[in-house]
C-alpha atoms as one frame of an Amber mdcrd trajectory, in Angstrom:
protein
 110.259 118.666  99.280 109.479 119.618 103.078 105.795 120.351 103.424 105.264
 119.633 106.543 105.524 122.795 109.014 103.849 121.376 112.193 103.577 118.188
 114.513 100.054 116.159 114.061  99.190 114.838 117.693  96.535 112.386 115.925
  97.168 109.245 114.027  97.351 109.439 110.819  94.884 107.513 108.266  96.934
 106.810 105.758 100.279 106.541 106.960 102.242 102.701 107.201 103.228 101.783
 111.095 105.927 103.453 112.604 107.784 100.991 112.771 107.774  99.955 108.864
 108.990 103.669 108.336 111.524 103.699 110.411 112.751 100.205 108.739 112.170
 101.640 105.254 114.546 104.608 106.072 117.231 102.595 107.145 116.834 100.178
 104.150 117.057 102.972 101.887 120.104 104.754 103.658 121.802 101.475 103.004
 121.257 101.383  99.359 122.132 104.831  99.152 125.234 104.425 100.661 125.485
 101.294  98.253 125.146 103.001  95.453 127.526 105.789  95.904 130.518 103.569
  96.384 130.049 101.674  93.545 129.224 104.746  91.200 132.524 105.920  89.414
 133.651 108.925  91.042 133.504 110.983  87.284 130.127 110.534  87.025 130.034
 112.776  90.698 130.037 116.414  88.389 127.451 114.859  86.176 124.042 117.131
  85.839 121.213 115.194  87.768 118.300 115.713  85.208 115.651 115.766  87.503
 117.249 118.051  89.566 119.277 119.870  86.931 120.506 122.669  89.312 122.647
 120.253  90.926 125.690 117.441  90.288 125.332 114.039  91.477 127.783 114.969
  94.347 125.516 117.796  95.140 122.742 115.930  95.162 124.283 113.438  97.398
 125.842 116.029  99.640 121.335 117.121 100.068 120.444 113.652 101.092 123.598
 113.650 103.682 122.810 116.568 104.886 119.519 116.378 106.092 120.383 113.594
 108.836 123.304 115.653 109.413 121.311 119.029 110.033 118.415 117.230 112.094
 121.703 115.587 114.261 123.125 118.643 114.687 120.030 121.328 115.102 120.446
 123.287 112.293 116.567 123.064 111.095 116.353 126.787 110.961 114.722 127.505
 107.331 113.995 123.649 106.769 113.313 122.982 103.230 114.145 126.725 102.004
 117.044 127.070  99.597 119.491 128.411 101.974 119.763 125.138 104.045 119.623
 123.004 101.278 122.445 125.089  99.746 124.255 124.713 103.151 124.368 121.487
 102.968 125.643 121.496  99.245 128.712 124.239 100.425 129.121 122.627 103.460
 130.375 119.245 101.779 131.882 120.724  98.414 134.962 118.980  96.926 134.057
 115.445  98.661 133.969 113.037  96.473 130.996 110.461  96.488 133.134 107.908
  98.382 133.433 110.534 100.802 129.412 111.022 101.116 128.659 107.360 101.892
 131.205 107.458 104.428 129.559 110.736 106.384 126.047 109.005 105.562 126.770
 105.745 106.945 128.843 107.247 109.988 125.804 109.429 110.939 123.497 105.732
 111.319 124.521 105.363 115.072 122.961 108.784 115.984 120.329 109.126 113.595
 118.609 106.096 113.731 117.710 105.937 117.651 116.336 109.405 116.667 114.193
 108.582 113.915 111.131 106.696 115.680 110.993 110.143 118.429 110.146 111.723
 115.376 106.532 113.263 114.212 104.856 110.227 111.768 104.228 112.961 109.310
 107.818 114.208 109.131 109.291 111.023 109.578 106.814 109.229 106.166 108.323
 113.114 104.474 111.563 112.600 105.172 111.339 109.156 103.351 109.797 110.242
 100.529 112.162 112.909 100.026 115.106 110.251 100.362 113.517 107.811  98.423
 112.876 110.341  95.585 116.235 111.358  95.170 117.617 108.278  95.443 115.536
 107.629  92.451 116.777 110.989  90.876 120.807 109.824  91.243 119.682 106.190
  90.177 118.547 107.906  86.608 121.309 110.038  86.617 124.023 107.363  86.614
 122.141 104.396  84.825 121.426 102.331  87.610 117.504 101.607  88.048 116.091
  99.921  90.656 114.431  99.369  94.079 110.610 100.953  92.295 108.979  98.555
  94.744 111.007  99.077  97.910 109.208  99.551 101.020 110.368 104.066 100.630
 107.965 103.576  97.678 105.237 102.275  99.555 105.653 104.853 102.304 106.081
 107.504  99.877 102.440 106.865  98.430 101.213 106.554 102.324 102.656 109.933
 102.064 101.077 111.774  99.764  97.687 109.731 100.577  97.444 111.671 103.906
  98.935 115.071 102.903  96.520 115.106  99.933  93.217 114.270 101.868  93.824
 117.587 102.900  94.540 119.328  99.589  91.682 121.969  98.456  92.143 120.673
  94.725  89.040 119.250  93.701  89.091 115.506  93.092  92.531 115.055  93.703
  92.220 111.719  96.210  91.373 110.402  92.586  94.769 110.058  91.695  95.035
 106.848  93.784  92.097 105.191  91.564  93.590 105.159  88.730  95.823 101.986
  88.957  99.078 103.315  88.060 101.708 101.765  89.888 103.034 103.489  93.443
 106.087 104.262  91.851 104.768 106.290  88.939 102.508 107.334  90.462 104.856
 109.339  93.228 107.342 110.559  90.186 104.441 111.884  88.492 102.792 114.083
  92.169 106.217 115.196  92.799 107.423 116.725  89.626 109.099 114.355  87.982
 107.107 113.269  84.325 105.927 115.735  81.783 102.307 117.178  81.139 102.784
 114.260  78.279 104.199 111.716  80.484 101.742 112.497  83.188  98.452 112.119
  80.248 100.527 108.867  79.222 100.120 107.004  82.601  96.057 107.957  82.307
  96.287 109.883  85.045  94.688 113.680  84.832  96.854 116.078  83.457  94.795
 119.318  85.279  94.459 117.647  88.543  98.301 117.205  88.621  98.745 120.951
  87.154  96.189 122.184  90.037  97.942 120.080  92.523 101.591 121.853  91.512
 100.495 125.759  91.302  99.755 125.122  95.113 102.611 123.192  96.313 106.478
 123.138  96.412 106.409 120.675  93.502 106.334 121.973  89.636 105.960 119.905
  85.880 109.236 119.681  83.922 108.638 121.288  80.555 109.518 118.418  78.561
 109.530 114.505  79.583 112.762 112.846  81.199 112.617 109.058  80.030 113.822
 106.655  83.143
C-alpha cells in the first residue's frame, strides 16, 4: 500500500499533527501486539480473506517487517512484492507469539525514529498498519478499534494523497457521510462494486480511482 515515492518539504493540508500520528502508531502497534498473543496460535495458517495470498502469520510477519526493514535499511524496492515477500521468508515458521515479541522488541528503536520521518510517509505507514490490522481482526473474529485514532489518520491520508488524484470528482468521496472507517475499507480495496454502491458512495469514482493506483475491487463482497 506504499504510494508515496518522495519527501514533501511543505505542510500538508490535510494531514493530523505530527504528533497525533506518531501517538496513533504506537497505539496501534500495541493492539497489534495485543491481539496476536491472545489469538490461538492454529488460527496463524488461516487464509486472511482480504489478503487471500497470505496466512495470518504471514500477514503478521508484513506488518513486523516494515519497522524491521526501515530499522535496519533495507527500503530498497519499498512496497514491491519482493520486500514484502522478504519479510514473509524472512520470519517463516514463527509462530504469532513469536511476531508480537519481534514487534514489541523493535518499539525502543523505532519509535524515536518515527517523528524524523516525512508526514506523508509517516500518515502511509499508519494507514497501511491500521488496515491490516483490520484485515487479521476479520480474519480471526475479533472486530474492533473502527474509531481509533489509525482510522482518523488513515482518512487524513487519503484526503491529501487524493487532492492530487486526476480522477474527476473524486474529493467527493469525503461528502458523502459514510463513516471514516468505511469509508477507508472501501478506497483501499476492501468492499465489493456491491458493497461499495451499498454505502452510497460512487461505484465509478472508486473503479476510476483503482485502475490508477496500487489498490484493486475484490470480485465479490467480504462481510466484516
Amino acid at each position: 500500500m506504499y504510494l508515496v515515492k518522495r519527501h514533501y518539504a511543505r505542510r500538508m493540508n490535510h494531514l493530523l499533527p505530527d504528533v497525533d500520528v506518531v501517538a496513533a502508531y504506537i497505539e496501534l502497534r500495541d493492539r497489534f501486539v495485543s491481539l496476536l498473543r491472545t489469538v490461538p496460535e492454529d488460527l496463524g495458517n488461516r487464509i486472511v480473506p482480504h489478503c487471500p495470498a497470505w496466512t495470518v502469520c504471514e500477514l503478521a510477519s508484513h506488518v513486523v517487517g516494515v519497522p524491521e526493514d526501515i530499522i535496519a535499511g533495507r527500503m530498497d524496492g519499498v512496497a514491491s512484492d519482493a520486500w514484502t515477500r522478504a519479510q514473509v521468508e524472512r520470519h517463516r515458521g514463527k509462530t504469532l507469539c513469536d511476531l508480537a515479541d519481534l514487534m514489541e522488541g523493535l518499539s525502543t528503536q523505532f519509535d524515536p525514529m518515527i517523528q524524523y520521518f516525512p508526514a506523508m510517509a509517516r500518515s502511509q505507514m499508519v494507514l497501511d498498519a491500521m488496515s491490516h490490522e483490520h484485515d487479521l481482526r476479520h480474519a480471526v473474529g475479533r472486530p474492533g478499534a473502527r474509531d481509533s485514532q489509525a482510522v482518523a489518520v488513515g482518512v487524513s491520508f487519503l484526503r491529501e494523497w487524493l487532492s492530487k488524484s486526476p480522477v474527476p470528482d473524486v474529493e467527493s468521496l469525503f461528502m458523502f457521510g459514510v463513516q471514516d472507517f468505511d469509508l477507508i475499507r472501501a478506497i483501499t480495496g476492501r468492499r465489493s462494486r456491491a458493497q461499495v454502491a451499498s454505502l452510497g458512495l460512487p461505484v465509478h469514482i472508486i473503479d476510476a480511482l483503482h485502475a490508477q493506483s496500487l489498490f484493486s475491487t475484490p470480485p465479490k463482497s467480504i462481510e466484516e
